[in-house]
N, C-alpha and C positions, 0 to 999 in steps of 0.2 A: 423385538430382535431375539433371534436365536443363543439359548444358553449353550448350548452345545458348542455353535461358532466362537462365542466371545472365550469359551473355554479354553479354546481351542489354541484359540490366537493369542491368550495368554499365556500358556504352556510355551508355544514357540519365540513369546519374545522374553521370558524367565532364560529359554534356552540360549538365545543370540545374546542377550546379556552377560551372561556367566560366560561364553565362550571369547567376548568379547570386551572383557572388562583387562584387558592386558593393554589393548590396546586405546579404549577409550579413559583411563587413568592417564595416561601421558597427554592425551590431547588437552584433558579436562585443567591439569596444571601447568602447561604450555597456555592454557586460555585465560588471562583477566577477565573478560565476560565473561565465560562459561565461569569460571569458579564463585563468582559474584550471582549469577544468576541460579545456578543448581541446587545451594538448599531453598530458594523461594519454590520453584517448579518444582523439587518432588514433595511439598508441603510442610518443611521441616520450621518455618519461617513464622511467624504470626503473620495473618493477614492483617490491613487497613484496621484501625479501632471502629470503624462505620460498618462495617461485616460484622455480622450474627449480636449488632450493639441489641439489647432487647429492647424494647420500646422507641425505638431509634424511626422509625419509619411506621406509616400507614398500613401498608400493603406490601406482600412482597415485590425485590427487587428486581430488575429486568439488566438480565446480565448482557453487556456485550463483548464481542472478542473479536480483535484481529489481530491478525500474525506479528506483523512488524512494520516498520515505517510508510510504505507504499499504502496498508491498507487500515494505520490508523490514518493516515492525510485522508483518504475517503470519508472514513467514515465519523468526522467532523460533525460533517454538515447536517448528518442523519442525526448525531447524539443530541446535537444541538435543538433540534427541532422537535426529539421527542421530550426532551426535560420541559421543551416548554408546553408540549403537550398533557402530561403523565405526571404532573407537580406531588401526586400523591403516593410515587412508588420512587425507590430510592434508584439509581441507574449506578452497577460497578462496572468500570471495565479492565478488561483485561490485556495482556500481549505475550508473545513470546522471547520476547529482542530484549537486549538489555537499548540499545537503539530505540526500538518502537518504545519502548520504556520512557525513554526521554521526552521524545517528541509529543509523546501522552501526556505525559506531564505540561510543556509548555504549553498544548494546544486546549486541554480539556480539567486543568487544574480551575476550582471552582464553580466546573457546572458538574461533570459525574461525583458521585460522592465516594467513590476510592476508586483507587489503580492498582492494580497486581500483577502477577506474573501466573501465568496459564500453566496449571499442574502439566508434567510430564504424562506420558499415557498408560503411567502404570495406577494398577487398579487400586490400591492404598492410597497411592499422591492424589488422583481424582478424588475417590469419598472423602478424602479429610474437605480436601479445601470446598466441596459440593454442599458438603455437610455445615459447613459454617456459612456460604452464601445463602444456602438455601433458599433460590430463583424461584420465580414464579415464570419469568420466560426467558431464554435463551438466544440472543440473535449473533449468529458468525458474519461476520463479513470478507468475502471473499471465499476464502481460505481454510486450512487447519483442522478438518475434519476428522476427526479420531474415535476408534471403535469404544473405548472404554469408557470415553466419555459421554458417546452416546448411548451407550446401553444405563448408564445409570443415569441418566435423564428419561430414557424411556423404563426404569425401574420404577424411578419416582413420579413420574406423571408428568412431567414437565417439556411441554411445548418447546422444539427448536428451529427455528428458523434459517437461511441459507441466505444474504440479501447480498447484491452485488454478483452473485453466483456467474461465474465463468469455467469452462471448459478449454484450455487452449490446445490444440493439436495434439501434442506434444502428449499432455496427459490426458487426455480423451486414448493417444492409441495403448498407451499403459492402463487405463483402466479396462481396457478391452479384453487385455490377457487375463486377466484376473475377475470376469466379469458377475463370477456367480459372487463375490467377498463383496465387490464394491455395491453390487443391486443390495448386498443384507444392509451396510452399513448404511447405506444411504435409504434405506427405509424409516431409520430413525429422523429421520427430516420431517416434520409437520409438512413445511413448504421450502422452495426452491423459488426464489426469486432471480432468474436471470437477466445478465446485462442485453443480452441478443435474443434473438431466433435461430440463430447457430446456436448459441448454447444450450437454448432449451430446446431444441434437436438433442444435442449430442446427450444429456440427462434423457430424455427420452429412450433412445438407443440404447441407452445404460440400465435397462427396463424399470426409470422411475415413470408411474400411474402419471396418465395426464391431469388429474386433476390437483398435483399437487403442485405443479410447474406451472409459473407467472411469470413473463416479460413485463419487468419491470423496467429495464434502462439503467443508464449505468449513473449511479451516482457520482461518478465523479463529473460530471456536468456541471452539477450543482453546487462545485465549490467557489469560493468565493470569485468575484470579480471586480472589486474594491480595489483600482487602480493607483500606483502610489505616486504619490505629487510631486512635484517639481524638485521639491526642496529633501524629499526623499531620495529620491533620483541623485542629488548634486551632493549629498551626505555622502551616497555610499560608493560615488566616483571620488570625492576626495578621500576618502577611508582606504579606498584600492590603488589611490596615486595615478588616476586613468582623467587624462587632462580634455574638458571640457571640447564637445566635437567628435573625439577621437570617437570612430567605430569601435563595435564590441561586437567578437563571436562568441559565442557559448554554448560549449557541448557540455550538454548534461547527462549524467548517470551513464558515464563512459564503465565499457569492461577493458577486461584486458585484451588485447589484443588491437583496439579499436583507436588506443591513444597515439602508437608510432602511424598510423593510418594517419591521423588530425593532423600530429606532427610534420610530416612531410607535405600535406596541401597546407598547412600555413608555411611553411619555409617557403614553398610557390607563389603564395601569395605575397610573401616578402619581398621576393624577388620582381614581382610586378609593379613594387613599391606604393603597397599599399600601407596606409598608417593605420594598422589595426590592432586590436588589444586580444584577444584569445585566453576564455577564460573557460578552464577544464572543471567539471566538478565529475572524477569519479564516484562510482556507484558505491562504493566501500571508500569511505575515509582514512581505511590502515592501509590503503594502495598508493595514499598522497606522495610519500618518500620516492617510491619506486617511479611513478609520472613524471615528479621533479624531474628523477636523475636523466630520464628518458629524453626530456628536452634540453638539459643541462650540456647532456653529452654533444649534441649538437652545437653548443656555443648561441643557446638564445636563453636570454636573460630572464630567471625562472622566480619567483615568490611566491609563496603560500600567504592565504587571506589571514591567518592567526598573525604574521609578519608584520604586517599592512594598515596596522593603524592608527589614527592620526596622531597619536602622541608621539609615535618613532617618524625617524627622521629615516624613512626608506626610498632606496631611488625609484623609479618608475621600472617596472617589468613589460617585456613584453609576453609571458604567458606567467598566467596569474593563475594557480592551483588552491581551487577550495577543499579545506581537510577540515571541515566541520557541518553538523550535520543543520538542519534546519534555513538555511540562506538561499534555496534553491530558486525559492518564488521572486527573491527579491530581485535575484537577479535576473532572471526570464526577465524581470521588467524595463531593467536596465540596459539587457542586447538590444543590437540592430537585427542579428540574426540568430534562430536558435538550431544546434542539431538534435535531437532528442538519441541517447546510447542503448546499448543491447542490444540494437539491428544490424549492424553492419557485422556481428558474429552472431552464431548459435544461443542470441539471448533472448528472444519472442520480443525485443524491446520494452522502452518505457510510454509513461505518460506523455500523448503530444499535447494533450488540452493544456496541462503547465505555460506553455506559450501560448498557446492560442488564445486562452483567457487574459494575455496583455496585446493581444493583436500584434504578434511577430511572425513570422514568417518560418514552416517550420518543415525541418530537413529531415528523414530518419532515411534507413539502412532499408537492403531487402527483407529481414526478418524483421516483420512487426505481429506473431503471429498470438502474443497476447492483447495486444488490443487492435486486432483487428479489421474490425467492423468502425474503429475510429480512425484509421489511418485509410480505410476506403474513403469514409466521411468527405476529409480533409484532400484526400486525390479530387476526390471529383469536383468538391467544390471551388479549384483550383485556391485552396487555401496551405496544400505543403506540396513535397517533390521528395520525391524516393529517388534515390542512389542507391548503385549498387557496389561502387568501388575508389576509390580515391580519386581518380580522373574524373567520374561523374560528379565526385564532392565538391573538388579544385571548382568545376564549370559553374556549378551552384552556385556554391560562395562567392566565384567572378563574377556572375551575372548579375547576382543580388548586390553588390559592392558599386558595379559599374551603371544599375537602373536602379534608382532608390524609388521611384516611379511603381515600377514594376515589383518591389519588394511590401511598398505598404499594399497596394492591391491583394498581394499573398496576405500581408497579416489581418486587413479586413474581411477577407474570405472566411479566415480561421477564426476568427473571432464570430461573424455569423452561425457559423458551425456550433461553435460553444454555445453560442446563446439559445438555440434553436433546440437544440435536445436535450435543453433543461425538464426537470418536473419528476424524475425519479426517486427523489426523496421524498417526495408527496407521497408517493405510490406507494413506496417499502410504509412510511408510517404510517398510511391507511391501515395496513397489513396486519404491522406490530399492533396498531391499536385494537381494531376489531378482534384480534385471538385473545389478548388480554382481557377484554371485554366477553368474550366467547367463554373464558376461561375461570374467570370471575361467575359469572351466572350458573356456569355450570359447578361450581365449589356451593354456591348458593340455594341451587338447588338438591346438592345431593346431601348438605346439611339440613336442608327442609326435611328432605325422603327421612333421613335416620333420625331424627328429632321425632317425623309421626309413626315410624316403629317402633319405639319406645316408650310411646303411650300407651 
């Protein structure tokens, strides 16, 4: 990577800083999370006691990073599989979120052997906390790609990886403007493992060498499909006060815009007197208040899931708002029908495999333009239905309510779909293992070379 570039781009974000510190000091103390997570990220923080422990490990550690929530739930399954791979190198991972924070923690507490918070992109915050991991290999997932961070991986010698790699529209035509910055920064990439053939096009385009781009699939196939049992199932209907029978909709990782949408096809479908439960999980949990009030205003009888459980004596809601993070899965298991959010506005949407991995039946928006190539999947194998507007949602949800026939058929579609494009976690740890291995021999040998010039 160019000293000159990284120079360069440091200069200019010293300058957006300083110009901008008026204004990001009021956000920074307006924010509980931001003030909670800002001295971990610029490295003011100690890291984990398993970071830079001496003697603590075999071999160096093989770091991974994702952003925040969406792309630590991915990347589970991979962690998972290389610990049991790699027993000999310690795995830390990292996030950005104080969210993905969490979710880290419950998902991956006990097999990585620390969790942190991913330095900010300034050149100080990086080498401290660089300096005490000190990785043998790097894997991103997804996401979060930063120039400073990678220049001093490619200072230090150290292999980085791209797995899960996607390109969505959106920022595919933003890397375009800018295309001579983003071909530098993404040269620091060892490989690109991408989820498509669209996206490793679009990395192509972005003039990354073929040889370092691999269709790999998308890891999230491979998340778990451990179905939950009956007695789970009737747990977390009494916990929600949703009496035994009763239908369940469930839109998941709603934005703004998208909930007075829900709102108004379920008031429809009220009116058709349907006995249905409508169960909201915005995409942001600090949005729960404001969802409430939305349905509230309406005159339908509103509760949040923290409200809901079985020790309170709560009445039955007819729309049940989740304001906590991690419940997503359980409940996908527990609908009749699921929508998946961020499609019906300007969001590329979310995960539809979430349901489809319990065999439901699943609805999203016309924008699904992040996952894509999964929501073609799911069209064609007549395992979901795209809407484009509230009238087309209302028809959905009537038609799925009035054919339960016709509704499992959608969720065995979907579930084929998931099972069928498993094996991407295979692939990426093939990857991760063989460079490590690549990587190792080659430390081994170049200790050999300077051991017999010193003779």
């Amino acid at each position: 990577m160019d000293v000159g570039v990284i120079l360069f781009y440091n200069i200019l974000s010293f300058i957006a800083a300083v110009l901008g510190l008026p204004l990001i000091l009021p956000v920074v103390a307006a924010s509980r999370k931001l003030r909670r997570t800002l001295p971990h990220r610029l490295g003011f923080r100690r890291l984990p006691a398993a970071a830079g422990r001496p003697g603590f490990r075999k071999k160096g550690p093989v770091w991974i990073h994702a952003l925040s929530v969406g792309e630590v739930l991915s990347a589970v399954p991979l962690v998972k599989a290389l610990k049991n791979k790699i027993g000999n190198h310690d795995i830390f991972f990292s996030v950005s979120t104080q969210t993905g924070y969490e979710v880290a923690g419950r998902c991956l507490t006990g097999i990585v052997d620390a969790i942190f918070f991913y330095p900010y992109d300034l050149a100080f915050s990086v080498r401290q906390v660089v300096k005490k991991i000190d990785p043998e290999l790097v894997v991103i997932v997804e996401t979060d790609i930063w120039p400073n961070f990678l220049h001093e991986m490619t200072r230090r010698k150290v292999p980085v990886l791209l797995v899960n790699a996607r390109l969505s529209k959106k920022s595919f035509s933003g890397y375009k403007r800018f295309a001579f910055f983003f071909r530098w920064m993404f040269s620091g990439l060892l490989k690109i493992c991408a989820q498509s053939d669209l996206d490793a096009e679009r990395f192509r385009q972005m003039g990354i060498p073929f040889d370092r781009i691999i269709v790999t699939g998308n890891v999230k196939f491979d998340q778990t499909d451990e179905p939950f049992t009956d007695d789970q199932n009737q747990q977390l209907r009494q916990r929600l006060k949703i009496a035994s029978g009763k239908k369940i909709w469930l839109a998941g990782s709603t934005h703004e815009g998208e909930e007075a949408v829900i709102r108004d096809v379920f008031i429809r479908l009220q009116r058709s007197h349907y006995d249905l439960t409508l169960i909201m999980a915005p995409r942001d949990p600090r949005r729960t208040a404001a969802v409430a009030r939305l349905f509230q205003q309406a005159d339908i009888a509103t509760a949040l899931v923290s409200d809901l459980s079985i020790e309170k004596e709560a009445r039955p809601a007819g729309v049940i708002i989740v304001d906590s993070i991690g419940e997503l899965r359980g409940l996908y298991a527990l609908a009749d029908i699921a929508f998946v959010g961020g499609s019906l506005v300007d969001g590329g949407g979310h995960n539809p495999l979430e349901p489809a991995a319990f065999s439901k039946p699943v609805l999203f928006g016309s924008d699904m333009s992040d996952f894509i190539a999964i929501a073609r999947l799911l069209l064609e194998s007549g395992g979901g239905l795209q809407v484009h507007d509230a009238g087309e949602l209302f028809a959905a949800v009537h038609m799925l309510m009035e054919n339960s026939s016709k509704a499992d058929e959608l969720g065995r579609n979907a579930y084929r779909v998931f099972c069928r494009n498993k094996g991407a976690v295979a692939r990426n740890l093939e990857i991760i293992v063989n460079e490590l291995s690549d990587r190792q021999s080659s430390v081994r040998h170049d200790g050999r070379r300077q051991q017999l010039e010193s003779v």
